[in-house]
VEXDREN-2710 file (C-alpha; in Angstrom, 1 decimal):
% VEXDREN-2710
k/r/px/py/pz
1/UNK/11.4/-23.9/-11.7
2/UNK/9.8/-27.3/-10.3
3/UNK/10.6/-29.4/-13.0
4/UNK/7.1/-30.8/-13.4
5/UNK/3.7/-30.1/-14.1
6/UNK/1.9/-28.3/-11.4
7/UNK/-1.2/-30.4/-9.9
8/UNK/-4.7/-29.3/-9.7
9/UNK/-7.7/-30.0/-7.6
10/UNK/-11.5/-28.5/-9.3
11/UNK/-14.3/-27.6/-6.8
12/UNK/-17.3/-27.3/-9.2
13/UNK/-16.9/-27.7/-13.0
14/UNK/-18.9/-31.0/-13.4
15/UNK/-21.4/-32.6/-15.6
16/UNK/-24.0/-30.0/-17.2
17/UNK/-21.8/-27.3/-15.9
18/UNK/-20.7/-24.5/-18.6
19/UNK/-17.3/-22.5/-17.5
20/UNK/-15.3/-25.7/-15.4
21/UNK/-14.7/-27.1/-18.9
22/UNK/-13.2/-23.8/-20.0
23/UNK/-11.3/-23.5/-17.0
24/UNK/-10.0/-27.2/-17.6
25/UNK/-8.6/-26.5/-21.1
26/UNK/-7.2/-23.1/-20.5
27/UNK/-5.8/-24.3/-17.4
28/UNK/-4.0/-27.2/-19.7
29/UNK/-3.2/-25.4/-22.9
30/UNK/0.0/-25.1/-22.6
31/UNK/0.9/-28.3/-20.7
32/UNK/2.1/-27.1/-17.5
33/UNK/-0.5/-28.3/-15.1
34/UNK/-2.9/-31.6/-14.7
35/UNK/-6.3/-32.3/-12.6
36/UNK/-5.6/-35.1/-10.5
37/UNK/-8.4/-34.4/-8.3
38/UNK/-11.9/-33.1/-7.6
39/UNK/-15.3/-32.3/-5.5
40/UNK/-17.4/-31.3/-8.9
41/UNK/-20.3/-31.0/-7.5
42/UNK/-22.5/-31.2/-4.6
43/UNK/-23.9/-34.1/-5.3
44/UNK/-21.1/-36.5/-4.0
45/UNK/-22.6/-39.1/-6.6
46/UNK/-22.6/-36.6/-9.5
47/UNK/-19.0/-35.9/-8.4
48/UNK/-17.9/-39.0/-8.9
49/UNK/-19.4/-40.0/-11.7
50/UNK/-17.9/-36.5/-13.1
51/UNK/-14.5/-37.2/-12.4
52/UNK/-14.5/-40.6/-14.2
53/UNK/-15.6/-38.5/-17.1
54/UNK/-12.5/-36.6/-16.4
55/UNK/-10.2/-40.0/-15.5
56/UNK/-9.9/-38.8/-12.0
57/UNK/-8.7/-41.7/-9.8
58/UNK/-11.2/-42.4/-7.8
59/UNK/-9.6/-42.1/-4.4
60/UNK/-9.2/-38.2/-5.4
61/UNK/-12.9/-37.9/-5.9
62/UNK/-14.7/-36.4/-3.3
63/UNK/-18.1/-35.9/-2.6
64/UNK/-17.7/-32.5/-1.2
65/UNK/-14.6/-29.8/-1.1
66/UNK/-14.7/-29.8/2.2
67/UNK/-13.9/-33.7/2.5
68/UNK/-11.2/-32.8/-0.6
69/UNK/-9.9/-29.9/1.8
70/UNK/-8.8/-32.3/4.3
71/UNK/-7.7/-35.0/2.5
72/UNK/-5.3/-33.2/0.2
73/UNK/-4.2/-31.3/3.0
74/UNK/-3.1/-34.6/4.7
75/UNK/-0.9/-35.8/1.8
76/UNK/2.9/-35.5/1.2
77/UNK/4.7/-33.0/-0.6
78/UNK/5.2/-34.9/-3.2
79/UNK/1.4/-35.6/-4.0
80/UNK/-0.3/-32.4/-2.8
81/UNK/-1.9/-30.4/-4.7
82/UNK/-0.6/-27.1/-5.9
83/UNK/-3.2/-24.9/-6.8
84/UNK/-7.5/-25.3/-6.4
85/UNK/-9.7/-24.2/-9.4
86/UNK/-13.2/-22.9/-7.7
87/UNK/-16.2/-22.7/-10.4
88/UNK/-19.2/-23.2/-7.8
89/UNK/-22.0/-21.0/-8.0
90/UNK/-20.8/-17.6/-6.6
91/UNK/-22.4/-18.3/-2.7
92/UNK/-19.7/-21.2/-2.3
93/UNK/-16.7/-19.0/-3.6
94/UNK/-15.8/-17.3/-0.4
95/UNK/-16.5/-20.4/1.7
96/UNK/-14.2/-22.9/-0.5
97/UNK/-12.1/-20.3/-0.7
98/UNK/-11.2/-19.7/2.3
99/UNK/-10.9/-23.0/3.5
100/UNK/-8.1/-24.0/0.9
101/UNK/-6.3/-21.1/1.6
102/UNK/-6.1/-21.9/5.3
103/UNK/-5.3/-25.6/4.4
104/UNK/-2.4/-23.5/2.3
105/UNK/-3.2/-24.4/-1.3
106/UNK/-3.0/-21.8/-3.7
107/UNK/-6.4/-20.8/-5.3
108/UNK/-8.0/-19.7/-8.6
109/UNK/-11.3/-18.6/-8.8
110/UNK/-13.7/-17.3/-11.0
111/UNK/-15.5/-14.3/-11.0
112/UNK/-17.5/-12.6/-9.0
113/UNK/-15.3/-13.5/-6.0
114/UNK/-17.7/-13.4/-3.4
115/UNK/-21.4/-13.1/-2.6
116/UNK/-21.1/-9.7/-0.7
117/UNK/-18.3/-6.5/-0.3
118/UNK/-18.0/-8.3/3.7
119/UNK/-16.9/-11.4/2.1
120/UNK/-14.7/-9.9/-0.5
121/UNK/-12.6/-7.9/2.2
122/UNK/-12.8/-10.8/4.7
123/UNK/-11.3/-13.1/2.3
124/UNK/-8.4/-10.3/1.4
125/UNK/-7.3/-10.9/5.0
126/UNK/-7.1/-14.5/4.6
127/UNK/-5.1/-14.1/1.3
128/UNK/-2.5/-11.6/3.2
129/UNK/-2.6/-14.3/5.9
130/UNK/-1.8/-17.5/3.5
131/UNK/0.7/-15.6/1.7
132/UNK/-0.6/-17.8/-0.8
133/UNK/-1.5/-17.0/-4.5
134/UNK/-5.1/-16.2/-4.8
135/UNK/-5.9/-15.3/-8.3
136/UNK/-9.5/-14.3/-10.3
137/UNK/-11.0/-15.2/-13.9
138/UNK/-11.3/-12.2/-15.5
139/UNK/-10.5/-13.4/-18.5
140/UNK/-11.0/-10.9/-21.0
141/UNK/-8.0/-9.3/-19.4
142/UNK/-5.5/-11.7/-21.3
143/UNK/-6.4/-11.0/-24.7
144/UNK/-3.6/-10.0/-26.8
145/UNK/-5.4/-6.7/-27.9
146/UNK/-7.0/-5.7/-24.9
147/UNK/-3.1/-5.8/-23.3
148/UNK/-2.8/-3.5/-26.6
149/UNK/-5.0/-1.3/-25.3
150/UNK/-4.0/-0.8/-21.9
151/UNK/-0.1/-0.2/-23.7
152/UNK/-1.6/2.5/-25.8
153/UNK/-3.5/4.5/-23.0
154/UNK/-0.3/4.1/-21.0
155/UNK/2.2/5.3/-23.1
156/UNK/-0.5/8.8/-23.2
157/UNK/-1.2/7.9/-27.2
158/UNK/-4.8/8.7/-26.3
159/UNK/-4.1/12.1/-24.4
160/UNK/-6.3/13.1/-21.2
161/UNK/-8.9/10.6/-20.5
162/UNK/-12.7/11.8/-21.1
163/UNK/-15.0/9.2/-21.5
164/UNK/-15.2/5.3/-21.3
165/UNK/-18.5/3.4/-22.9
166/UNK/-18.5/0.0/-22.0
167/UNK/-20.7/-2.7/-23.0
168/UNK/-21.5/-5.7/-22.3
169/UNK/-24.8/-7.7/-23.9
170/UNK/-26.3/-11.0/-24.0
171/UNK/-30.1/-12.2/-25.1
172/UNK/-30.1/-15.9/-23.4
173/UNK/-32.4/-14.8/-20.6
174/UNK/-35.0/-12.9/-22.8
175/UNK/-37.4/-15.7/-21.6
176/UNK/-38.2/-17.3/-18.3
177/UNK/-36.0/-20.5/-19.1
178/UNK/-35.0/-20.5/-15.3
179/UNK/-38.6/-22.1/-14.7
180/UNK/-38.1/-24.9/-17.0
181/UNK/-35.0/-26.1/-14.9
182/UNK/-32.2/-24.4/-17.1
183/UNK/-29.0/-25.2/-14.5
184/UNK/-27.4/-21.8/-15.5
185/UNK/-30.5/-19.5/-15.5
186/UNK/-31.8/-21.2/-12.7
187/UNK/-28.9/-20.6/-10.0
188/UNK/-28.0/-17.0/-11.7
189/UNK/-31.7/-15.9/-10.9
190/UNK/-31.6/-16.8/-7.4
191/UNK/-30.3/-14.1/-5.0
192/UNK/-29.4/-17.3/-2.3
193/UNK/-26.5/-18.4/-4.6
194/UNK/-26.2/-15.2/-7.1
195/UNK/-25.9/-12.5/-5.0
196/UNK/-27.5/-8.9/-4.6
197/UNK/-27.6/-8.4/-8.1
198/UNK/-28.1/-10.8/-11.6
199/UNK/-26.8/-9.3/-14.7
200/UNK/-24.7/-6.8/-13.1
201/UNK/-23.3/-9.3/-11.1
202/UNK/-22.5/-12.0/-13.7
203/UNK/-21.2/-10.0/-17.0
204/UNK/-21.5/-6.3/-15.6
205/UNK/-18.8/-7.1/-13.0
206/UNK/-16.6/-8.1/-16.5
207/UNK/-17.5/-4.7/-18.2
208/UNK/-16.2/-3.0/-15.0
209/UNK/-13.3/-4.9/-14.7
210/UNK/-12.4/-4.4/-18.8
211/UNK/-12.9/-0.8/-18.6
212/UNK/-11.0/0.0/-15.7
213/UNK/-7.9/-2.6/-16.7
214/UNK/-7.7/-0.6/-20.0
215/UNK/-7.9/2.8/-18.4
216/UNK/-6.5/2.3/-15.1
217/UNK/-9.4/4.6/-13.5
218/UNK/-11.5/3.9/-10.9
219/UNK/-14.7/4.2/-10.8
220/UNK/-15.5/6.9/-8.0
221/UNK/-19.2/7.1/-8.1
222/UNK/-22.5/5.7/-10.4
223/UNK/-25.9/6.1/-10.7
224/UNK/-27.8/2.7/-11.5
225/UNK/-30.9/1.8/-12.9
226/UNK/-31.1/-1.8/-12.9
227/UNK/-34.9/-3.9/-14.4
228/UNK/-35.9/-7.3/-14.3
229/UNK/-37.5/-7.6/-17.3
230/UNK/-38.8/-10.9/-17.6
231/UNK/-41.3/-11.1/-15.0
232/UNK/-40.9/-12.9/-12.0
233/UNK/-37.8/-12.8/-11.7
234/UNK/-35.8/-11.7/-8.6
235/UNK/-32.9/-10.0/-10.2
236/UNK/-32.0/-7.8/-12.7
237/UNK/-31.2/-9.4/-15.9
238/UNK/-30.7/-5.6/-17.6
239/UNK/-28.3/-2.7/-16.0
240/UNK/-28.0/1.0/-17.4
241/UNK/-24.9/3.3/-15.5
242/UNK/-23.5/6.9/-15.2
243/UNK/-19.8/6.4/-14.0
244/UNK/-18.0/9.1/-13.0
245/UNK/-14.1/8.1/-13.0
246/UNK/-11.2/9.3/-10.8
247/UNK/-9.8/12.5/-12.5
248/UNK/-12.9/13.6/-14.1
249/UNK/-13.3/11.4/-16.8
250/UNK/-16.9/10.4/-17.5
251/UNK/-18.7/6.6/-18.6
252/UNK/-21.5/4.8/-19.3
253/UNK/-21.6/1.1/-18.7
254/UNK/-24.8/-0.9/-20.6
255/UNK/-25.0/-4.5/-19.4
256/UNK/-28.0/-6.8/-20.4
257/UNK/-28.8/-10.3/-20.4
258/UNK/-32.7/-9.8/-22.4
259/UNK/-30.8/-8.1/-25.4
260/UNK/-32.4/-10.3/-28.1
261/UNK/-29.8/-11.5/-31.0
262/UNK/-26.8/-10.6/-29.1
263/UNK/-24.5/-13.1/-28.3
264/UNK/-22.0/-12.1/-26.1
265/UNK/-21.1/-8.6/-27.2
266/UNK/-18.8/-7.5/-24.7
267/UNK/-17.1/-3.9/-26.1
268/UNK/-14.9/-1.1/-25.0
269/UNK/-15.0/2.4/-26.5
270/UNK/-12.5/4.8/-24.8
271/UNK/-12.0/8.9/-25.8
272/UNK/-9.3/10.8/-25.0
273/UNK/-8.3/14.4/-25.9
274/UNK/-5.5/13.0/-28.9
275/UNK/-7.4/9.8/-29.6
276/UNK/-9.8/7.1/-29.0
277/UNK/-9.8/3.5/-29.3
278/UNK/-11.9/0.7/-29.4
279/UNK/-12.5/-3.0/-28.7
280/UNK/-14.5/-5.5/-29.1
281/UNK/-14.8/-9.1/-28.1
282/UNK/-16.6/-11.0/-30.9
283/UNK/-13.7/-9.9/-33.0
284/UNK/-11.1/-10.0/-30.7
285/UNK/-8.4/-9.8/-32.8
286/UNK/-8.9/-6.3/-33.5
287/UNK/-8.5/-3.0/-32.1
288/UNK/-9.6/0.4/-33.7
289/UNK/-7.5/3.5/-33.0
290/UNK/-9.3/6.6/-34.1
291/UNK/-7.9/10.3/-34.4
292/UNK/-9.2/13.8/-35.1
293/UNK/-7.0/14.6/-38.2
294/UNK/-5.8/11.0/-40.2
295/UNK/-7.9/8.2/-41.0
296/UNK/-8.0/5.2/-38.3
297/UNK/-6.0/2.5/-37.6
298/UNK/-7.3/-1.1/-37.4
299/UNK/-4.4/-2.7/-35.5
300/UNK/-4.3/-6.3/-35.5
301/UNK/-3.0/-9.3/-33.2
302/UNK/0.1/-10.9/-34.0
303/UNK/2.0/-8.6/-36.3
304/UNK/5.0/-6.8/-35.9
305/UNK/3.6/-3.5/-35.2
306/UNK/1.9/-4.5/-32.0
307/UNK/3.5/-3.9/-28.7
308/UNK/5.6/-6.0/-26.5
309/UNK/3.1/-7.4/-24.2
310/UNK/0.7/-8.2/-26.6
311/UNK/3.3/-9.8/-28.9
312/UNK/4.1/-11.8/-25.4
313/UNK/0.7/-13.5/-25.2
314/UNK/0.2/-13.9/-28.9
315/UNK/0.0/-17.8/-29.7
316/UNK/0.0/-18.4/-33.3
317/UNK/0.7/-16.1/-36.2
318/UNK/-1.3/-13.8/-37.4
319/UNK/-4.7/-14.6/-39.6
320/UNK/-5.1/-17.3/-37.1
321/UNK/-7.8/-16.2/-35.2
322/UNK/-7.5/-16.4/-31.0
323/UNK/-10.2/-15.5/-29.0
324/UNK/-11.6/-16.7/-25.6
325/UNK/-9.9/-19.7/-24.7
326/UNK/-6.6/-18.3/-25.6
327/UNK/-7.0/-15.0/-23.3
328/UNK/-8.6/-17.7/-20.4
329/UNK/-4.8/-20.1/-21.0
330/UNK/-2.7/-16.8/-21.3
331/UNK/-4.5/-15.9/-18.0
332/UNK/-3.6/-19.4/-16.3
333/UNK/0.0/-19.2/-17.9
334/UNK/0.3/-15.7/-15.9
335/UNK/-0.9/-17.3/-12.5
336/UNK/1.4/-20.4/-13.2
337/UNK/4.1/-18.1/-13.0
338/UNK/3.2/-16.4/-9.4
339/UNK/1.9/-20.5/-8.5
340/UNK/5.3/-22.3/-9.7
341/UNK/7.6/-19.1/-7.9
342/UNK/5.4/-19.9/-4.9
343/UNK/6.1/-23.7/-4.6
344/UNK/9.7/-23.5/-5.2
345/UNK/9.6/-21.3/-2.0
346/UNK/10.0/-18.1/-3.8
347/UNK/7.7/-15.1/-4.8
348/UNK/5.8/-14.0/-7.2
349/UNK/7.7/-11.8/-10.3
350/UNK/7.6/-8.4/-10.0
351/UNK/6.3/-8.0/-13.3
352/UNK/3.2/-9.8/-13.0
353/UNK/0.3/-9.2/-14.6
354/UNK/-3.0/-11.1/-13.1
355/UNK/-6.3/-10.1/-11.8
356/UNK/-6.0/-11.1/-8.0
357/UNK/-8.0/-9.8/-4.4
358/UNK/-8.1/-6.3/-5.1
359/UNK/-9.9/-6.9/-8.4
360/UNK/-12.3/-8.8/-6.3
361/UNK/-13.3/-6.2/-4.1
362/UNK/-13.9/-3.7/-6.8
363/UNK/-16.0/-6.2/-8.4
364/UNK/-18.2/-6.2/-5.1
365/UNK/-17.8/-3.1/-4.6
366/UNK/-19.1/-2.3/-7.8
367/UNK/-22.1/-4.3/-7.4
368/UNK/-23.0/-3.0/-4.0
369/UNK/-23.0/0.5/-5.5
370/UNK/-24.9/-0.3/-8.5
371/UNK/-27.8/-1.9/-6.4
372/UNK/-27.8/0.9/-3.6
373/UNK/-28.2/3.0/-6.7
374/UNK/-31.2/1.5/-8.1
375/UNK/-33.1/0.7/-4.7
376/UNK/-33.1/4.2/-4.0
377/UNK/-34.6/5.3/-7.7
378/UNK/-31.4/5.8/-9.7
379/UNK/-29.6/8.1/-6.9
380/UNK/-25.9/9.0/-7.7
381/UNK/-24.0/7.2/-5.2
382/UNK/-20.2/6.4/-4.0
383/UNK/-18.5/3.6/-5.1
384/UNK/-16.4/1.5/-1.8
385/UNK/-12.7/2.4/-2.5
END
């Protein structure tokens, strides 16, 4: 224990940006850490102007996070910062990154983690290096029910493994909104600052990361066929995947970003030879457990019936709905435990449950496939251990 808050630097996050005010609350929920400085965007003016929305001092605002790299790396102890928040577009993730790890400041940063596989495994190095905690958004990971989930496939509830569908649907870029200026289309359409892929890069990457926290399977080999739709665009915005899973099981992941009238439909169906269960994120408080010869169970969050681990990340009784910003804190509240062990000179618990490097990589890893797939007409084609 430190006996204080932990403090917090932002690179990204600023005015007209979407997740860095997600990141701030979660990252505050529970009182345990406080921004006390920032480079929020790459306009140094916007940057400033940003964190006096925030109440930033002023002499912690920076007009790039490489000037904020430096300077917090030249302050004492007792004012540096413990821990960066990076929410840039994905092409400044590995370079920010890797920066403030080398400065030794503990990182967080969301997802994908890189712009290419190279980076991702690059950046591993520099993490093993650091011996600093480096730790990813994937935030769907810390709901209460998805940890459910995970316990029930665990515990062998479900049987042998066969098939995993996993989805993961949007309809916000059914039109060409990128070309009216839109700041989240616009840099999510670009392959410069997006990466190799569009869809499957932004929420695909999350479908692929639910399904295999859940299972514990990797993903061994897919076929792809990935569309831009709307035309004139440069990347996909809608994905359609074989998986084939370690130890035979098979999958289908669907990801789409021109699925008019969906929302953010993110879902998890799993079968196995005793049961099957299933998920989904627009009610997030439930998960379905289905069998061959009773009816099916609708288990909810917070009652006593629920495992240990979900009980652990459960906030509020139950019929009080939690939902994303909860999983996004109990996420933060997990890396605050690895971050406050590392400051007092210790290391992280044993027990500790957070998406890190190695969830990076098989996010990029992932997306390389998926792309290699589809640029060769939908071929069936290994997936980078």
């Amino acid at each position: 224990m430190i006996g204080r808050k932990l403090r917090f630097g932002m690179v990204g996050g600023g005015r007209g940006a979407f997740i860095g005010a997600v990141h701030r609350i979660a990252a505050q929920m529970d009182g345990q850490a406080e921004l006390v400085a920032g480079a929020f965007s790459s306009d140094p003016q916007r940057s400033r102007d940003s964190a006096a929305d925030l109440f930033v001092p002023s002499e912690r605002a920076y007009g790039s996070y490489r000037e904020m790299a430096e300077a917090e790396a030249a302050r004492p102890p007792g004012e540096r910062l413990d821990f960066v928040v990076i929410v840039t577009p994905n092409d400044q993730h590995f370079p920010a990154a890797t920066l403030f790890l080398e400065q030794g400041f503990n990182v967080v940063c969301d997802k994908p983690v890189t712009l290419t596989l190279a980076e991702a495994r690059a950046l591993r190095e520099t993490v093993a290096r650091s011996g600093k905690v480096f730790a990813l958004t994937h935030n769907y990971t810390g709901n209460a029910m998805v940890k459910q989930a995970r316990a029930l496939v665990r515990s062998g509830a479900l049987g042998t493994l066969r098939k995993v569908v996993v989805e993961y649907s949007q309809g916000w870029l059914a039109r060409d909104i990128e070309s009216s200026g839109q700041k989240q289309a616009s840099w999510r359409t670009d392959p410069a600052r997006s990466g190799a892929a569009g869809c499957m890069g932004d929420i695909g990457t999350h479908a692929e990361n639910l399904a295999r926290y859940v299972t514990g399977l990797r993903i061994t080999e897919l076929c792809a066929d990935l569309t831009a739709f709307v035309p004139g665009r440069r990347l996909d915005d809608d994905g359609n995947l074989l998986l084939r899973f370690e130890g035979g099981a098979r999958g289908v992941l669907h990801s789409s970003q021109i699925a008019v009238g969906e929302e953010n439909n993110l879902s998890l169906r799993v079968y196995g030879t005793e049961a099957s269960l299933e998920w989904q994120q627009e009610h997030p408080n439930e998960l379905i457990v289905k069998y061959p010869d009773r009816p099916r169970e609708i288990m909810r969050r917070g009652n006593g019936y629920v495992g240990e681990v979900a009980q652990g990340v459960t906030r509020i009784p139950a019929g009080h709905p939690e939902g994303y910003l909860e999983a996004f804190a109990n996420l933060y509240r997990e890396a605050f435990r690895a971050i406050g062990a590392e400051v007092a000179g210790g290391s992280p618990p044993d027990d500790l449950d957070l998406p890190g490097i190695d969830d990076g990589i098989a996010g990029m890893a992932f997306i390389e496939a998926a792309v290699a797939s589809a640029r060769q007409g939908a071929v069936w084609v290994p997936v980078a251990a």
